[in-house]
C-alpha positions in Angstrom: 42.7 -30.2 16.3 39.8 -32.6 16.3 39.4 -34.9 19.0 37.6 -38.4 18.3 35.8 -40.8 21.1 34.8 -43.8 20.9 31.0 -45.2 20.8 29.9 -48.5 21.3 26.8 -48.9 20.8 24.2 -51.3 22.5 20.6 -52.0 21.9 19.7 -52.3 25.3 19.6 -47.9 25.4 18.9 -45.0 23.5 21.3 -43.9 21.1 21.6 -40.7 22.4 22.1 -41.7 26.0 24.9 -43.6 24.6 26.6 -40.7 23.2 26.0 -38.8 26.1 27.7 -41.5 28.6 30.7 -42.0 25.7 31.7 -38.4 26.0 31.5 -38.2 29.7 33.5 -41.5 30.3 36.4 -39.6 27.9 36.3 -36.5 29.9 36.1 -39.0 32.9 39.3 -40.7 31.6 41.1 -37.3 30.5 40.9 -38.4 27.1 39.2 -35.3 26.5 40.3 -32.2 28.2 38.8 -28.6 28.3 39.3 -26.4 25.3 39.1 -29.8 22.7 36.9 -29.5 19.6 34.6 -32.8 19.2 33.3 -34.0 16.0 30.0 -31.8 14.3 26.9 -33.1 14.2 27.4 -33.7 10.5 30.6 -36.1 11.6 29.3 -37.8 14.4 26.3 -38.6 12.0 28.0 -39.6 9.4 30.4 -41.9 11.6 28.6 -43.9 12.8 25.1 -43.8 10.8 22.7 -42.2 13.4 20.0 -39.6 12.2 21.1 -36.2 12.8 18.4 -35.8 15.3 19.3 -38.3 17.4 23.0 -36.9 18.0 21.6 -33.4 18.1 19.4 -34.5 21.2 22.5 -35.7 22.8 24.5 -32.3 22.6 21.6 -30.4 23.4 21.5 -32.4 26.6 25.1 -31.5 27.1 25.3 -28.1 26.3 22.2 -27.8 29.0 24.2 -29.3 31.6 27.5 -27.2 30.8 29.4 -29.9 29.2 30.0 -28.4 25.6 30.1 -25.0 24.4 28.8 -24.5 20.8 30.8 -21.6 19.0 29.1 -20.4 15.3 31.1 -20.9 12.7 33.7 -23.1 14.8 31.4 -26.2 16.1 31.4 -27.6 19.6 34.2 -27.6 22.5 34.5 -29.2 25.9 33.3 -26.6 28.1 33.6 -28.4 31.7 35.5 -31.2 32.7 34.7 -31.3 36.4 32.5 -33.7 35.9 30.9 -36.9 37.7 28.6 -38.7 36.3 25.0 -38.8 38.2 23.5 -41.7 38.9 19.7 -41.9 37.2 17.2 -44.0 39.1 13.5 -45.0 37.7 11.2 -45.0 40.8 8.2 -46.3 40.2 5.6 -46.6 42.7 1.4 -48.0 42.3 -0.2 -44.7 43.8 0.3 -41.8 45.7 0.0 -42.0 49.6 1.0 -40.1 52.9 2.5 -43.9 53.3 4.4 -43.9 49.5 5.7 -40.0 50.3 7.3 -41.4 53.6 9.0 -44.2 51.5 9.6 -41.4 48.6 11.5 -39.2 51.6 13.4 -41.9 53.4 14.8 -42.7 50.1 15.7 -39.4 48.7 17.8 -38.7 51.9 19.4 -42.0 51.7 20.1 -42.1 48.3 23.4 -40.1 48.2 24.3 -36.8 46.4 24.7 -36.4 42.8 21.8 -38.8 42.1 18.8 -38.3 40.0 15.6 -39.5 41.0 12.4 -40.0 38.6 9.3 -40.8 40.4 6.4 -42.2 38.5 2.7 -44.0 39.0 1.6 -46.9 37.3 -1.9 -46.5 39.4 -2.0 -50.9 39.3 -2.3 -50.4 35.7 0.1 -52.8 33.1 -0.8 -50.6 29.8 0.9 -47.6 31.3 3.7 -49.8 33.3 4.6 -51.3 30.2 4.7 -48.2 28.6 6.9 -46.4 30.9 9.8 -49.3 31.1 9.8 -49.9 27.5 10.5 -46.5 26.7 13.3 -46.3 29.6 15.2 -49.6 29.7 19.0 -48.3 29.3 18.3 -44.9 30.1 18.5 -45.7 34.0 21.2 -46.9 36.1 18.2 -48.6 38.8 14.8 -49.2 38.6 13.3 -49.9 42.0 9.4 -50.6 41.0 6.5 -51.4 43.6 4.9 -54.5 41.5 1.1 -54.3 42.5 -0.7 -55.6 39.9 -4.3 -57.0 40.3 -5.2 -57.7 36.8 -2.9 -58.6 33.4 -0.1 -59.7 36.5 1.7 -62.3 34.3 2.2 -59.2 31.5 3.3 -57.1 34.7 5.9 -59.7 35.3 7.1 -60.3 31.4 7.9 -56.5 31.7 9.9 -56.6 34.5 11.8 -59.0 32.8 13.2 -56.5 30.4 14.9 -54.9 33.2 18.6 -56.1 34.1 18.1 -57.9 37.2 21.2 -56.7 38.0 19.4 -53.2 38.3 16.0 -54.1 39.4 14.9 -53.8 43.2 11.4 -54.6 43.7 9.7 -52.7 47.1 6.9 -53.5 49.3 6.2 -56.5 47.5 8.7 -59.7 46.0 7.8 -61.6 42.6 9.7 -65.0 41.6 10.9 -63.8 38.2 12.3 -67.3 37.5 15.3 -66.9 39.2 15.9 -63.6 38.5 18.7 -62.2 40.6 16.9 -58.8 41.4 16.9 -57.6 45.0 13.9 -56.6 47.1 12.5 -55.2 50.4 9.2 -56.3 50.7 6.4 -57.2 52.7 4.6 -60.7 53.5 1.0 -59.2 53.4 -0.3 -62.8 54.6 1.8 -63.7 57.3 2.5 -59.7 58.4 -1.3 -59.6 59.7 -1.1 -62.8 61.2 2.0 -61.8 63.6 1.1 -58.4 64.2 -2.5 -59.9 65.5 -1.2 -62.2 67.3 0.4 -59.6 69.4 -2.7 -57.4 70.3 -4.2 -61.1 70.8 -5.2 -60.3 74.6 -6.9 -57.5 73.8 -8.9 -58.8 71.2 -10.4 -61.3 73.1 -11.9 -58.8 74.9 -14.3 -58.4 72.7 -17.0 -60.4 71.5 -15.9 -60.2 67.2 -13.5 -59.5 65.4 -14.0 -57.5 61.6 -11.9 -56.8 58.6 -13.2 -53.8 56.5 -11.7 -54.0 53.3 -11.9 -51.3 50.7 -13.1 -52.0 47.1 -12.2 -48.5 45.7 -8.8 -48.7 46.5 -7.0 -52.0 45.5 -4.9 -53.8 48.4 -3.4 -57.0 48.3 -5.8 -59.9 49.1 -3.2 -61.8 50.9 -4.5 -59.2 53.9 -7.5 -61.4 53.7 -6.1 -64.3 53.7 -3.9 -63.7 56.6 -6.7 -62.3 58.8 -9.1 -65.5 58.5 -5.8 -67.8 58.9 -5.5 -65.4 62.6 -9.4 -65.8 63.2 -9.3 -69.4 62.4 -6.4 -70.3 64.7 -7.8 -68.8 67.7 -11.3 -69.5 66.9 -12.6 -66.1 67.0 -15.9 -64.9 65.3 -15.4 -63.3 62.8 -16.3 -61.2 59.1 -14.9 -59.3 56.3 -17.4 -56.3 55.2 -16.0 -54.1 52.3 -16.1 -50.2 53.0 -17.4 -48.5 55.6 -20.0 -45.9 54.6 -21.8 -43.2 56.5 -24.8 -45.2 56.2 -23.1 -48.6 57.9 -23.5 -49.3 61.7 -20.5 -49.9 64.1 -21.3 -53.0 66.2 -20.7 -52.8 69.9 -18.6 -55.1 72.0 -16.8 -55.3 68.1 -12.7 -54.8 67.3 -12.1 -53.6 64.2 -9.3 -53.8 61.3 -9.5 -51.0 59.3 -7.4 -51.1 55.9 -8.3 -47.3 54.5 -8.0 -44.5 56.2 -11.7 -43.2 54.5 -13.2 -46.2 56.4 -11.4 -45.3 59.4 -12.6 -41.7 59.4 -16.4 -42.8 58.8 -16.5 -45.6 61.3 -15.1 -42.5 64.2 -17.8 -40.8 63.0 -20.6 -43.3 63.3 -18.6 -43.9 66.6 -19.6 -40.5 67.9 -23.1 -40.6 66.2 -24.3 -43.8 68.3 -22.2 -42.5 71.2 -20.2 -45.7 71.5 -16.6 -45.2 73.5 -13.9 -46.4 71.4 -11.5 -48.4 73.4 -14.5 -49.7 74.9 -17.6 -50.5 73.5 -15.5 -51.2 70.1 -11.8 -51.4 69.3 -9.6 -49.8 66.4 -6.8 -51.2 64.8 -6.2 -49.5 61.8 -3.9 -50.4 59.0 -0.9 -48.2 58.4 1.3 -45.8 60.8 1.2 -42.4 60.2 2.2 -39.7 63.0 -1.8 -38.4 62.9 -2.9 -41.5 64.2 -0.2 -41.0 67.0 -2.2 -38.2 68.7 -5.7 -39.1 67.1 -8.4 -39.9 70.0 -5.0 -40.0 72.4 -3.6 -42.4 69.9 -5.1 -45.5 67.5 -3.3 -49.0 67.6 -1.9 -49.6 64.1 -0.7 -52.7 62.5 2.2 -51.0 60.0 5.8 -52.2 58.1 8.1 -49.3 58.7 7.8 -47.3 55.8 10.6 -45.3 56.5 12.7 -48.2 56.6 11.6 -49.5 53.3 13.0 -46.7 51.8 16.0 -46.5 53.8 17.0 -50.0 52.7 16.4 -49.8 49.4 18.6 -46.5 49.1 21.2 -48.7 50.9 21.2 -51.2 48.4 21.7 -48.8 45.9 24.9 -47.1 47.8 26.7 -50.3 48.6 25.5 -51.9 45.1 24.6 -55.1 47.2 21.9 -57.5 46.0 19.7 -58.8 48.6 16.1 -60.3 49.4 15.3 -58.2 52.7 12.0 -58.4 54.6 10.8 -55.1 56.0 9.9 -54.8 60.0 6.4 -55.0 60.8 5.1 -54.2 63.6 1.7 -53.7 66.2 1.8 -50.4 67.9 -0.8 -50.6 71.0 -2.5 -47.6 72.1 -5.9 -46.5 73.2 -8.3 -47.3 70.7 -7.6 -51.2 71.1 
């Protein structure tokens, strides 16, 4: 005998998703039990007027995962019903970094078993972001999304809209979205620097300038910027921003320097050791950024750093518990040698 389930469609997913997530729910539900014959491909068709492709697609996804069994000449039978439903999550982060891949790892092993994870790029650019979401809104169960955008940002944010907030978490950085009930773990880029500098305070004033070398090849937010003169401003240090730091560029004695890249950071070591200045001394280093190199680096480089770790920690949490929540991520000065 032929067993029917039942399909409700909604335009917010891909037909064939749809099917997929009917049949499982009825196996779920013991509506459908091993052995049971399900409608052809013809049928289902037919039924509910959907291309033949599209339900194809969907038992081809099934029979892959050992859900149904095609027989020839007898059509298709629930093969497995020891079943559970894995949870598909869009992650969608703005580049690829030894910083993202601790964020990536913290939030694989958080995440839970029987949970698929997609990882994507966007590289800061909307055309492809809008792209990717468009052609996966209702195929995911979360979408947690790092939102850098430096140009086209209002498009950025009309795209976002098109996810459920229900199912949205934004990381590393927030966005009002009008109210939007999405949940976050972020960082305050402005006010982050500011603390964390005010920390290392006594030791900065041990030297003579402070300067902010800020990359143009690589896009960070300019709230960095903002927060450092706010910090240079309030204590009345002297100051200056200088973009890159290039083999050809001169490290300034009695100087303490914030270093956002690590390619700065390895040229200005470099002209450290080429104008035999001591670092610690002659010029401090506070780079942007923990990583367990700079740990053990020239017996350890003071970093100014959210826990990345953390980040994707909580956000795996949130997922878990299915909590919503605004959460602001630790950040933190870490004083060592070069400072």
């Amino acid at each position: 005998m032929e067993i029917q389930f039942d399909i409700e469609f909604k335009e917010s997913a891909p037909k064939y998703m749809q099917i997929i997530k009917s049949l499982l729910q009825a196996i779920s539900k013991g509506k459908l039990k091993r052995g049971d014959k399900i409608p052809s491909i013809n049928q289902l068709s037919e039924e509910y007027l959907l291309s033949r492709d599209t339900v194809e697609k969907a038992y081809k996804h099934l029979i892959k995962d050992g859900v149904l069994i095609s027989v020839r000449g007898k059509g298709y039978f629930i093969n497995r019903v020891d079943i559970e439903t894995s949870l598909r999550i869009l992650l969608v982060f703005n580049k690829i970094s030894n910083y993202k891949k601790q964020i990536y790892n913290a939030f694989v092993e958080n995440i839970g078993r029987n949970v698929n994870v997609d990882l994507h790029i966007h590289h800061s650019n909307v055309n492809i972001f809008k792209n990717l979401i468009k052609n996966s809104i209702g195929e995911y169960d979360f979408y947690v999304i790092m939102p850098h955008f430096y140009e086209k940002a209002e498009e950025a944010i009309e795209t976002l809209k098109m996810i459920p907030s229900e199912k949205l978490i934004l990381l590393d950085k927030d966005i009002e979205l009008n109210s939007k009930k999405h949940s976050s773990v972020f960082q305050n880029f402005e006010k982050d620097i500011v603390h964390a500098l005010n920390e290392a305070l006594d030791l900065i004033k041990g030297y003579k300038k402070l300067i902010l070398i800020f990359p143009t090849l690589i896009p960070y937010p300019k709230e960095i910027i903002k927060g450092f003169r706010i910090f240079c401003i309030q204590h009345e240090l002297q100051h200056e921003i200088i973009y890159d730091f290039h083999e050809n560029s001169m490290a300034v004695t009695d100087t303490a320097y914030v270093v956002i890249e690590d390619n700065d950071l390895v040229n200005l070591i470099k002209k450290c050791r080429e104008q035999q200045l001591a670092i610690g001394k002659d010029i401090g280093i506070i780079s942007y950024n923990e990583t367990p190199l700079k740990e053990i680096l020239l017996d350890g480089i003071t970093t100014i750093s959210t826990d990345h770790e953390q980040m994707g920690k909580t956000a795996a949490e949130l997922i878990r518990e299915n909590r919503r929540a605004i959460i602001k991520n630790p950040f933190t000065l870490i004083k060592r040698k070069s400072l």
